[in-house]
C-alpha positions in Angstrom: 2.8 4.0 -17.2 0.9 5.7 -16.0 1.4 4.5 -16.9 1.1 4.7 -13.8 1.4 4.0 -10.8 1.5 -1.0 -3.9 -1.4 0.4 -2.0 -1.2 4.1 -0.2 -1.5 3.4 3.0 -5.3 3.2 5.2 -3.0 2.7 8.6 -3.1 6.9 9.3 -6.3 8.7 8.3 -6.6 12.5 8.8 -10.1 13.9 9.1 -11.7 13.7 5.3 -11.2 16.6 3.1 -12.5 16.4 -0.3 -11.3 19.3 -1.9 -8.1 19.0 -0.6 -7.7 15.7 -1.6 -9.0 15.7 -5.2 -6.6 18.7 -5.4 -4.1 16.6 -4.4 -5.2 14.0 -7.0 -5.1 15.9 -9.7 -2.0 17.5 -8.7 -0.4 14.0 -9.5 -2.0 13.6 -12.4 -0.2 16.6 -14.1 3.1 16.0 -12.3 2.5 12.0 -13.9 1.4 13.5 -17.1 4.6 16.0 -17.3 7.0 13.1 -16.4 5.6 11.3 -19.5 5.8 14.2 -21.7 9.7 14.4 -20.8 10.0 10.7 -21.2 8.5 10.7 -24.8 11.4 13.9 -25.5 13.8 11.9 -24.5 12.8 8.4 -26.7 13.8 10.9 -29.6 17.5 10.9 -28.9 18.3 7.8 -26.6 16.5 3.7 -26.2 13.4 3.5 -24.1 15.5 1.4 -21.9 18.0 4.2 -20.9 15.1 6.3 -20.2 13.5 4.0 -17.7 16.4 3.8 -16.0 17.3 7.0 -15.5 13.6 7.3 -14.1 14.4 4.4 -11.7 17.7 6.0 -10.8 16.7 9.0 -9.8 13.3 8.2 -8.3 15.9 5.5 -6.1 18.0 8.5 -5.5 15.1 11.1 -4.1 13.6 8.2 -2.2 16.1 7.0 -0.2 16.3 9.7 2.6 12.7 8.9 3.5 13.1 5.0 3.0 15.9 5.3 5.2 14.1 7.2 8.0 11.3 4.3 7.7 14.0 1.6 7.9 15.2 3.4 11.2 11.5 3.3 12.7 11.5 -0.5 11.1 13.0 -2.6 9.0 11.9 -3.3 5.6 12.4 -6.8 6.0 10.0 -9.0 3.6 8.2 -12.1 4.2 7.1 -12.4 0.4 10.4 -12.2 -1.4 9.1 -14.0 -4.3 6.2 -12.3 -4.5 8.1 -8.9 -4.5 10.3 -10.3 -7.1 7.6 -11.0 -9.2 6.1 -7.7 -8.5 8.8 -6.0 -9.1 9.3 -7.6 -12.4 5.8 -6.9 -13.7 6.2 -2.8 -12.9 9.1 -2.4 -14.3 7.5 -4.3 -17.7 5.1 -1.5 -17.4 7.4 0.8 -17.5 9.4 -0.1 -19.9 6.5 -1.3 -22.5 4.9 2.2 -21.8 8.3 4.4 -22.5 8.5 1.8 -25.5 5.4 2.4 -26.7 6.1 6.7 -26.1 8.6 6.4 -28.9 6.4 5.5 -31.4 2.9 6.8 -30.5 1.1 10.2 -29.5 1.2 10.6 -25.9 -2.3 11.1 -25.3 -2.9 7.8 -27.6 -0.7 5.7 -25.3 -2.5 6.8 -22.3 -5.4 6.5 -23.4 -4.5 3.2 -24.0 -3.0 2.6 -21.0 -6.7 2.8 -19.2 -8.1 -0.2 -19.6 -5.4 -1.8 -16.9 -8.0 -1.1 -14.4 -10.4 -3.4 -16.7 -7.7 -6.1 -16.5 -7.1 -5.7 -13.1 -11.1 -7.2 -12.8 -10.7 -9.8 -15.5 -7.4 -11.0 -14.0 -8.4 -11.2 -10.3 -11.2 -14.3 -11.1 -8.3 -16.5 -12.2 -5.7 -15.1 -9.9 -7.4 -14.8 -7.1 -10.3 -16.7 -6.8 -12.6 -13.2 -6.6 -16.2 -13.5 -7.9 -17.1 -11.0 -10.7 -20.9 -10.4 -11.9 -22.4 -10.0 -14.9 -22.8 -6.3 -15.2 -18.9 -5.6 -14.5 -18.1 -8.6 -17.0 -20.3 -6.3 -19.4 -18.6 -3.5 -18.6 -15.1 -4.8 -18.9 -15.8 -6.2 -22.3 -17.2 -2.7 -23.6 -14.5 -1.3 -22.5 -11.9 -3.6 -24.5 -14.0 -2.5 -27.5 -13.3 0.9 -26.6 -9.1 0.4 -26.8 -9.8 -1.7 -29.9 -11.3 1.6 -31.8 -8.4 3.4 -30.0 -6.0 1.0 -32.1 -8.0 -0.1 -34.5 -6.3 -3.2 -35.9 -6.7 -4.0 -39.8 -6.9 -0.5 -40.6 -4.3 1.7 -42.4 -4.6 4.2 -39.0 -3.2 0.7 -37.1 0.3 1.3 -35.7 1.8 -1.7 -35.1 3.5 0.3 -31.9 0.0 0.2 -29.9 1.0 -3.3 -28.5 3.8 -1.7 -26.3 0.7 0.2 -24.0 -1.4 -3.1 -23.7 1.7 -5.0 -22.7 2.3 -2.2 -20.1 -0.9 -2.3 -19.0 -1.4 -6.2 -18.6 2.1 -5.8 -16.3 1.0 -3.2 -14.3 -2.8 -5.2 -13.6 -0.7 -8.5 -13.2 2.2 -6.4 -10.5 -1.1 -4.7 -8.8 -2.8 -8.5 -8.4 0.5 -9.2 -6.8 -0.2 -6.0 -4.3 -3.9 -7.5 -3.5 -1.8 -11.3 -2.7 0.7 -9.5 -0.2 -1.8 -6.7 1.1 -2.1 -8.4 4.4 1.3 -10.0 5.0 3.2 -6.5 3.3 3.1 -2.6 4.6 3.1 -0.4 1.3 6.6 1.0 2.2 8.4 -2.3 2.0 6.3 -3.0 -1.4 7.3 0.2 -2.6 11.1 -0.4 -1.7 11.4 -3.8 -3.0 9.9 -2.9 -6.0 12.2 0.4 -6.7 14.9 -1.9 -5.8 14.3 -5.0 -8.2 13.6 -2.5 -10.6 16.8 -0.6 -10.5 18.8 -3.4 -9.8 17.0 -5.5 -13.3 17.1 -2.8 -15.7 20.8 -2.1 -14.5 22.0 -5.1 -16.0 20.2 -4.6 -19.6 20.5 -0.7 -19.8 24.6 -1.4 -21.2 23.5 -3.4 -23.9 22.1 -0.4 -25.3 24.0 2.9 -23.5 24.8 5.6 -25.8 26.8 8.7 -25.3 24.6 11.2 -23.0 24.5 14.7 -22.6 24.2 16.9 -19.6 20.6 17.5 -20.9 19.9 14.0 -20.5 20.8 14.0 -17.0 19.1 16.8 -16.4 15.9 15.9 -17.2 16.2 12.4 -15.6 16.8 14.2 -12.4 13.6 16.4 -12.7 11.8 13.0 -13.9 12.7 11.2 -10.8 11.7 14.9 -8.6 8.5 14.5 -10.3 8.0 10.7 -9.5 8.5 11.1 -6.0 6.2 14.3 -5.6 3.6 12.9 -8.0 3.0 9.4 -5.5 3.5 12.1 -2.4 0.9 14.1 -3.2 -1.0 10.9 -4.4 -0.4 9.0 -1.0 -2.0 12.4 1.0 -5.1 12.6 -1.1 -5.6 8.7 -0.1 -5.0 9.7 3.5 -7.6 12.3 3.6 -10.6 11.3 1.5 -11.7 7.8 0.5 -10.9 6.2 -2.7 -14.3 5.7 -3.8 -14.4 9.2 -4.3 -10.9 9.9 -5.1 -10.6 7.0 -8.4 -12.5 8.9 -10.7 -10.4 12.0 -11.2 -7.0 9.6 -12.6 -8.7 10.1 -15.8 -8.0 13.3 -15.4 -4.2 12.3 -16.9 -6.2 12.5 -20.5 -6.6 15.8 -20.4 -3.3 16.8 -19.5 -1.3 14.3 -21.5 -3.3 16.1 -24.1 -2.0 19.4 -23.3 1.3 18.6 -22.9 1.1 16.3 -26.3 -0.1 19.6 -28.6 2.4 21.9 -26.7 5.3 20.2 -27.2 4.8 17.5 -29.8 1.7 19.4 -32.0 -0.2 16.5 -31.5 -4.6 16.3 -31.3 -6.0 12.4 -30.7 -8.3 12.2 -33.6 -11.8 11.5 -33.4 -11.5 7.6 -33.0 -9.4 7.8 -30.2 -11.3 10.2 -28.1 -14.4 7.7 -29.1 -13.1 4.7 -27.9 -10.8 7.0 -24.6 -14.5 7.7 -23.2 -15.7 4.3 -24.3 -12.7 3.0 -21.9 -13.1 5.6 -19.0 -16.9 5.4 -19.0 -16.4 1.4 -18.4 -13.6 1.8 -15.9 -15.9 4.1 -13.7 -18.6 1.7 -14.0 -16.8 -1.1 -12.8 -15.6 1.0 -10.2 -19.1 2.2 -9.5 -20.3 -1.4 -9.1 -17.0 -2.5 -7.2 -18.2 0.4 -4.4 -21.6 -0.8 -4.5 -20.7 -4.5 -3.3 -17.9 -3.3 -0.6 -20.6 -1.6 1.4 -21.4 -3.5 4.5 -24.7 -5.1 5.3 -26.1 -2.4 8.0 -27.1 -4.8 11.2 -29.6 -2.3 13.3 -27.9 -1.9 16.4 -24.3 -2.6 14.8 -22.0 0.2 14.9 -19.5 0.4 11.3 -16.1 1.8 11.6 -15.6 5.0 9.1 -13.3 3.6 7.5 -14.8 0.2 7.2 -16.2 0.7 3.1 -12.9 2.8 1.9 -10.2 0.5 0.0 -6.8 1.0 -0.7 -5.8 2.5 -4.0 -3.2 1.6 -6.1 -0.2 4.6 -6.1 1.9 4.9 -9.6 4.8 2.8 -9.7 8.3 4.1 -11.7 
């Protein structure tokens, strides 16, 4: 997923630059959006499950200069190992359920799909983690299940039994990003990020020979530009973080629908139908609300006299995990 998709870091902010950073923003979305479109190719000739882990092999394989020059400065030593297990296991579900779901669906339809993790994300934090959620983004979130419900449209002959695979993968990637919020004060992003590429790798490693077939030099090919693009895509995502807030910055993921979209009718000849764009905007609109309202209640309570840190309202946003 989008799928996808820990927290980019808040410890080094450079001066805010807007246009920069939504450039940056929607920079990853296309690079995400691209590396979906080349994972949905290659579900027509080999099991999802050899495609995700050629994405985790690769993005392992591009990241490891850097995570070793951050192991140098300091260790990535964890003090949440089960938590990082857990977290671990839950992304790479999302992965896996997403490049499932790929095989079977139009791209745009899967991520479109795919957007109401945020919405779980609220639901699941009450019961998770204790976190109090009103009435208007309760409202919201239930709209917005509506929404992927015309997007699949159960009981229908237009139902495709396939459309499970992108709520599964989103319901891992809201349950591994609940698991971010438990360890955000105990955990820096890099070692979440490592442990996470590492249980990943290491877990679909030992299920990717139950269903290996013969590859081609194409195949590797592409799983090396997919794990290029997984890397750049959180780069680029991690510096528009750095330089603009997220409360300005979340909006523009949605962006991915356009371009998964593109990329769909270009090399698949694929168009959402109506229903799907209906209940896309029915989702988005609902996931910008509830982001709306979450800003709304993170601003501080202005004391007169009391001086508020600049970055004391942003929050950490969630970077694509693959």
């Amino acid at each position: 997923m989008t799928s996808s998709p820990s927290a980019a870091p808040d410890l080094i902010r450079e001066a805010d630059r807007p246009f920069l950073a939504i450039g940056f923003v929607l920079s990853a979305m296309v690079i995400f959006s691209v590396m979906d479109g080349i994972a949905k190719f290659l579900t027509g000739g080999f099991p999802a499950i050899q495609v995700v882990w050629g994405r985790y092999f690769f993005n392992g394989l591009f990241l490891i200069p850097w995570l070793l020059v951050m192991w140098r400065e300091r260790p990535m030593v964890t003090g949440q190992p089960r938590l990082q297990l857990v977290r671990g296991l839950f992304m790479l579900g999302s992965s896996a359920f997403f490049v499932t779901g790929l095989s079977h669906l139009p791209l745009a339809q899967a991520t479109a799909i795919g957007f109401v993790a945020p919405l779980l994300v609220t639901a699941l934090s009450i019961p998770l983690l204790g976190e109090k959620v009103g009435l208007r983004r309760w409202m919201a979130v239930c709209v917005g299940f509506v929404g992927m419900l015309i997007i699949i449209r159960p009981g229908t002959d237009q139902f495709d039994p396939a459309a499970i695979f992108p709520v599964l993968s989103a319901t891992s990637w809201a349950l591994g990003l609940i698991m971010t919020r438990r360890m955000r004060h105990a955990e820096r992003p890099v070692t979440t990020l490592f442990y996470t590429a590492l249980v990943g790798l290491l877990l679909i490693s030992i299920a990717v020979p139950f269903v290996w077939v013969e590859t081609t030099p194409q195949y590797w090919v592409l799983m090396a530009v997919m794990g290029l693009l997984s890397v750049t895509g959180q780069y680029l995502l991690i510096r528009g973080f750095n330089i603009a807030s997220a409360s300005l910055l979340a909006p523009f993921s949605y962006s991915n629908l356009i371009w998964t979209t593109i990329i769909g009718y270009v090399l698949f000849r694929s168009i959402p139908d109506f229903w799907t764009w209906i209940g896309a905007g029915i989702v988005i609109a609902s996931g910008i609300y509830v982001w709306h309202r979450e800003r709304v209640n993170a601003r501080p309570v202005v004391v007169p006299g009391a001086s508020i840190s600049p970055t004391a309202t942003r929050r950490r946003w969630p970077f694509r995990q693959n």
